[in-house]
C-alpha atoms as an extended CHARMM CRD file, in Angstrom:
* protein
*
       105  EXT
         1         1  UNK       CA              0.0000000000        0.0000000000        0.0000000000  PROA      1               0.0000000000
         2         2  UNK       CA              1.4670000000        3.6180000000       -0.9920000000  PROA      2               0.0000000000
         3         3  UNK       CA              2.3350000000        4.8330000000        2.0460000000  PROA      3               0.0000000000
         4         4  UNK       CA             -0.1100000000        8.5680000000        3.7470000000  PROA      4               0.0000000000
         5         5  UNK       CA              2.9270000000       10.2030000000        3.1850000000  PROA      5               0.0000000000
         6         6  UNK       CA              2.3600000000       10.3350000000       -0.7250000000  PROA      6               0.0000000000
         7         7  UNK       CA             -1.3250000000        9.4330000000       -0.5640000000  PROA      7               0.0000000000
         8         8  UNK       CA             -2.6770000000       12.9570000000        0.7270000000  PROA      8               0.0000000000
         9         9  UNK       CA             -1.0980000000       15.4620000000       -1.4170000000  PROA      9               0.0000000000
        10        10  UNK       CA             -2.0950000000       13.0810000000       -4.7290000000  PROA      10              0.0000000000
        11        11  UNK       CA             -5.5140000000       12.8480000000       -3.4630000000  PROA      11              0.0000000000
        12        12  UNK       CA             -6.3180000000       16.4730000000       -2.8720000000  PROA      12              0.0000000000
        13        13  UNK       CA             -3.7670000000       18.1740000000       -4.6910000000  PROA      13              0.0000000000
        14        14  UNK       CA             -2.6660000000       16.8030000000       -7.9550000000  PROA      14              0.0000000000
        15        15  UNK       CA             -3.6990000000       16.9660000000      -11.1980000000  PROA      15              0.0000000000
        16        16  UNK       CA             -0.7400000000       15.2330000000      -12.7370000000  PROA      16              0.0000000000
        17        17  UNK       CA              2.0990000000       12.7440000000      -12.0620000000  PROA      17              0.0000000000
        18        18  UNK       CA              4.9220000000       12.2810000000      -13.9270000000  PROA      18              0.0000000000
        19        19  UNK       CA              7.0390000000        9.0170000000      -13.8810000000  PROA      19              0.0000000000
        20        20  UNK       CA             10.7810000000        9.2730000000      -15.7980000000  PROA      20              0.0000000000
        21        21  UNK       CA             13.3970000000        7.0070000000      -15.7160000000  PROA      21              0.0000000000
        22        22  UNK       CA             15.5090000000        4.8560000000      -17.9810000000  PROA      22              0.0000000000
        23        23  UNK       CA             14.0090000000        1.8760000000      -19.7830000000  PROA      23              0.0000000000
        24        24  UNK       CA             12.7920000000       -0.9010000000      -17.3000000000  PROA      24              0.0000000000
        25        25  UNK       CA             13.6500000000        0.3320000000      -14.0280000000  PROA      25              0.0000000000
        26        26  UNK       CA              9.8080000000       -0.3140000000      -13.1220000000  PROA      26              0.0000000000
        27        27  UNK       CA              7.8930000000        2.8120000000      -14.3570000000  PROA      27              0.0000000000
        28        28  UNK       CA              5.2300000000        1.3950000000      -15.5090000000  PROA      28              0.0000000000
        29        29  UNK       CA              4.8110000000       -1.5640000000      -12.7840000000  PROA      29              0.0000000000
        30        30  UNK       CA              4.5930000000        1.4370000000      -10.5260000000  PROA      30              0.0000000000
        31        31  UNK       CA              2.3240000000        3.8060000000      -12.5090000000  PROA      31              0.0000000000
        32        32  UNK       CA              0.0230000000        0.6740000000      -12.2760000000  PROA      32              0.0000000000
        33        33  UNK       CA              0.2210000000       -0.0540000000       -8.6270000000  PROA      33              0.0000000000
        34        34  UNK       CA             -0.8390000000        4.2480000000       -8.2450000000  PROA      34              0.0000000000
        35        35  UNK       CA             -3.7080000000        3.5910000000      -10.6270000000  PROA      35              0.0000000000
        36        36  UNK       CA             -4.8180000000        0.4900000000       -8.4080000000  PROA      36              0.0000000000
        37        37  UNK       CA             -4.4760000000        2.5720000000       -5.0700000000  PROA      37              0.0000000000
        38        38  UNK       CA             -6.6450000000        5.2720000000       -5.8430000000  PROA      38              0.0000000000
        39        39  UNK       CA             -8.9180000000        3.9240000000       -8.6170000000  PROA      39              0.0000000000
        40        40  UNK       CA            -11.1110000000        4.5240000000       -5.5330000000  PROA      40              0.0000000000
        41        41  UNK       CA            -11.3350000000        8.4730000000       -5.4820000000  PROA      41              0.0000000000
        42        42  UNK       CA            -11.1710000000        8.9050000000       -9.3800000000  PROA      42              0.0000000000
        43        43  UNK       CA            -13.9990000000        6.3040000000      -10.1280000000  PROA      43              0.0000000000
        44        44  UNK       CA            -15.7320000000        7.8030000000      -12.8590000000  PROA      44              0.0000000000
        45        45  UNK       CA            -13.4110000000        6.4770000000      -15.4880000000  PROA      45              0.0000000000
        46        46  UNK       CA             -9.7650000000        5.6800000000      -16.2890000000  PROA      46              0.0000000000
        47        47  UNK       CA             -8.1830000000        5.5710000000      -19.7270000000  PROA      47              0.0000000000
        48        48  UNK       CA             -5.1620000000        3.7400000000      -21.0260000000  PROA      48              0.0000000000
        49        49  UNK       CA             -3.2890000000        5.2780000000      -23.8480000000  PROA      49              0.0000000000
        50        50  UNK       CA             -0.3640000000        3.6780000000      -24.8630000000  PROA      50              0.0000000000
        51        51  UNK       CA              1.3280000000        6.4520000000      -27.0280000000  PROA      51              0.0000000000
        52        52  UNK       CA              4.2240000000        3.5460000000      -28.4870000000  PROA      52              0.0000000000
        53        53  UNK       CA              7.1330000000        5.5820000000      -27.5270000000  PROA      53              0.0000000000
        54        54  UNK       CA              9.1400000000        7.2910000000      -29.8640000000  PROA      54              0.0000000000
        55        55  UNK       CA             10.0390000000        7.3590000000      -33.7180000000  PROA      55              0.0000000000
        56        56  UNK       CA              7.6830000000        5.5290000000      -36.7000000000  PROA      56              0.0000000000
        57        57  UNK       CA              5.0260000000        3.6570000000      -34.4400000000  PROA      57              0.0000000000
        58        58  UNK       CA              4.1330000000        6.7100000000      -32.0290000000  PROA      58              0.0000000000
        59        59  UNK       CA              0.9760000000        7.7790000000      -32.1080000000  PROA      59              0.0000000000
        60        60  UNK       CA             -0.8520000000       11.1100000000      -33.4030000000  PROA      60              0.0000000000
        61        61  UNK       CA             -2.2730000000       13.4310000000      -30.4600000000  PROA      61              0.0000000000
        62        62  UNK       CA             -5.8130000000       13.0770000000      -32.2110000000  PROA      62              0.0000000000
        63        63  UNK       CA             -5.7440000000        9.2040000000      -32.2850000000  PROA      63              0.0000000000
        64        64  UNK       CA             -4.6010000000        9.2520000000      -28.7100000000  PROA      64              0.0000000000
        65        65  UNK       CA             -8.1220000000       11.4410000000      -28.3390000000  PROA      65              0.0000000000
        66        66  UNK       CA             -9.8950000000        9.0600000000      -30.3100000000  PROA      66              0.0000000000
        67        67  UNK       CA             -8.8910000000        6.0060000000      -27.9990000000  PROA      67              0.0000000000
        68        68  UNK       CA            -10.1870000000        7.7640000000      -24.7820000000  PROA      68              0.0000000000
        69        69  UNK       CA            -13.7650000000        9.0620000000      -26.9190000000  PROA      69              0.0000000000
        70        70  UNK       CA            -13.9720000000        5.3100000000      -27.6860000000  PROA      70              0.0000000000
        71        71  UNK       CA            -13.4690000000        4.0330000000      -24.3970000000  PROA      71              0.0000000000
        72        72  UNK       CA            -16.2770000000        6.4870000000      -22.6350000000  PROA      72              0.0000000000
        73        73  UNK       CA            -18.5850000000        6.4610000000      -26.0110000000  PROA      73              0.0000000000
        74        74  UNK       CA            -18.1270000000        3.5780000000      -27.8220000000  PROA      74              0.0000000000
        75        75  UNK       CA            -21.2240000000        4.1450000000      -30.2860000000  PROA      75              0.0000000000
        76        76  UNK       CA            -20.8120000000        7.9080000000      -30.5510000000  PROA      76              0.0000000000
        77        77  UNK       CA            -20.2170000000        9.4600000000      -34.3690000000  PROA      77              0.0000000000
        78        78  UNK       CA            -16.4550000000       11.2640000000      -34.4040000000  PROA      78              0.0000000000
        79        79  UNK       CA            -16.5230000000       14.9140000000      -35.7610000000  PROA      79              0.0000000000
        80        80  UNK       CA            -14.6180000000       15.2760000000      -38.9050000000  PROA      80              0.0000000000
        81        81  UNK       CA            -12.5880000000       18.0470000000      -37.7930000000  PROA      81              0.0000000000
        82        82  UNK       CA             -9.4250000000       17.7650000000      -34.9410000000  PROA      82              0.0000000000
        83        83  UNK       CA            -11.3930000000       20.7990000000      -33.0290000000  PROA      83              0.0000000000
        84        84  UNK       CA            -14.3460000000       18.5550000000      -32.9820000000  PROA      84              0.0000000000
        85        85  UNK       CA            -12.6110000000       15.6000000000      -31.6420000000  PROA      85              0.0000000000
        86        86  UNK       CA            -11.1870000000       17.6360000000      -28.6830000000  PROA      86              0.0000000000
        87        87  UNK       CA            -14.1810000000       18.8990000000      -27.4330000000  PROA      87              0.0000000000
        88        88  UNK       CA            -15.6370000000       15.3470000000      -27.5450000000  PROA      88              0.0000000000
        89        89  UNK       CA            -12.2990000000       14.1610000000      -25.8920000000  PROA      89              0.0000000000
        90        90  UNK       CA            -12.4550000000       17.4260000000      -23.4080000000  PROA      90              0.0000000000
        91        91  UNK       CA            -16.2760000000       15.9840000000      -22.5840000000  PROA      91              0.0000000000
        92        92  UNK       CA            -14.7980000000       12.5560000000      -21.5530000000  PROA      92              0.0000000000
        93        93  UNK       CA            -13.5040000000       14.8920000000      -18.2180000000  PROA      93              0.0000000000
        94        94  UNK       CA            -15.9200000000       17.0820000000      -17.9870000000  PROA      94              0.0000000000
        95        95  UNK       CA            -17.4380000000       16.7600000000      -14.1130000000  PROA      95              0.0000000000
        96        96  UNK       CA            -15.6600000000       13.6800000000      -13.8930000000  PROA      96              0.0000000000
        97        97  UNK       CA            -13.3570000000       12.0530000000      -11.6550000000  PROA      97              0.0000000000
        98        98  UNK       CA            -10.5720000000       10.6780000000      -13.8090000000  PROA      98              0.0000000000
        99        99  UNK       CA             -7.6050000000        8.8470000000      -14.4680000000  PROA      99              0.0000000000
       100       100  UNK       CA             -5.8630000000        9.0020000000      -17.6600000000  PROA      100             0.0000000000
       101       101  UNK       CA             -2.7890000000        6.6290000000      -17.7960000000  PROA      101             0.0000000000
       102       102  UNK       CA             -0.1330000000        7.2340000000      -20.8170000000  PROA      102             0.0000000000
       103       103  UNK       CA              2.4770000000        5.2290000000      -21.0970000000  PROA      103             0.0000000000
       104       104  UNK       CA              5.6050000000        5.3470000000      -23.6220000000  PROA      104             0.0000000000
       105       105  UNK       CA              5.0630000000        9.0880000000      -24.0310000000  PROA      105             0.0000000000
C-alpha cells in the first residue's frame, strides 16, 4: 500500500504525475500499482493510452483522443474536424473524476 505520506497530497492536490526514468527500471509496474491505489477516489473512469514511444510507431495526439472518446462512447459518431474531436475528448472529463494513464510518451 502507498504509504499517507504520498497518498494525501495526490488525493487532494494533484492533477498530474509524472514518472521518468531509464528503460525498465519499473515505471510502468509502478504507474500501475498508483492507478490500483486510488482507482477509488477517481472512479468515474480511467483511460489507457499507450502512445508507443518514440520514432515511426508513435501515435498522433488526435488518435490518442480518439482512444479515450472510444473508451467512454463507444457508439458515438467522431466529428470530422481535430477541433471537434477535442471537445468530444475534453467531454470525456468534464465533471468527472478521472484517471488518464499514458504510457511510452
Amino acid at each position: 500500500r502507498i504509504g499517507s505520506s504520498l497518498s494525501e497530497p495526490l488525493l487532494t492536490h494533484c492533477a498530474c504525475v509524472m514518472l521518468h526514468g531509464v528503460p525498465l527500471c519499473g515505471k510502468s509496474a509502478l504507474a500501475n500499482r498508483l492507478v490500483t491505489e486510488f482507482s477509488s477516489n477517481y472512479f468515474d473512469r480511467r483511460y489507457y493510452v499507450d502512445w508507443k514511444g518514440v520514432g515511426s510507431s508513435y501515435i498522433a495526439r488526435v488518435d490518442a483522443m480518439i482512444m479515450v472518446i472510444r473508451s467512454a462512447y463507444p457508439d458515438k459518431v467522431l466529428p470530422d474536424s481535430d477541433a471537434g474531436v477535442r471537445g468530444l475528448y475534453e467531454s470525456c472529463f468534464a465533471g468527472l473524476r478521472c484517471i488518464l494513464l499514458l504510457e511510452n510518451v
